[in-house]
N, C-alpha and C positions, 0 to 999 in steps of 0.2 A: 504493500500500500504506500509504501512511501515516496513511489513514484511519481515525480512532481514535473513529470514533464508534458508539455500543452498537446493540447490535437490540434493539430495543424485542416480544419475543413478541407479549404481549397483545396491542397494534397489528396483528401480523400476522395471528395466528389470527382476530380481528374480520373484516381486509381479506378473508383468506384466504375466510373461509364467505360473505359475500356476493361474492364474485364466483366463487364455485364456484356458487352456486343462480342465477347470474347467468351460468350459463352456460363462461366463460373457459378455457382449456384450461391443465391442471395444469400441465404442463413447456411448454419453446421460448421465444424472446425476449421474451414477452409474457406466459408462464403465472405460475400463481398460485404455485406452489415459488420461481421465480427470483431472490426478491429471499434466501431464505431460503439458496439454494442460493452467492448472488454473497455473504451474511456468511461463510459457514463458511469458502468456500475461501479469501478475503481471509483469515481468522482464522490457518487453517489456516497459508499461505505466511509469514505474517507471526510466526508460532510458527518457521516454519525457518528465516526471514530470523535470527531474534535468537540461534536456538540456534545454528546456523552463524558470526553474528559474534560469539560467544560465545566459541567453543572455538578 
């Protein structure tokens, strides 16, 4: 979690549409969402990691 590095959009929407016309499948360990889907929840936990040692 401590991974404090940004997600870069742009980078991904780029990634995103050539390997969707390339075929790649949206979701599962390898789809095109994943990388999109592995920032938020890190983001997410790591918002309740601070609020929790917060309070």
């Amino acid at each position: 979690m401590g991974n404090s590095q940004s997600f870069d959009f742009d980078d991904f929407k780029q990634k995103a549409m050539q390997e969707l016309y390339a075929g790649k499948p949206l979701m599962g360990e390898s789809g095109i969402f994943t990388p999109l889907l592995k920032h938020f929840l890190e983001a997410t936990l790591q918002g309740e990691m601070s609020n929790h040692l917060t309070t």
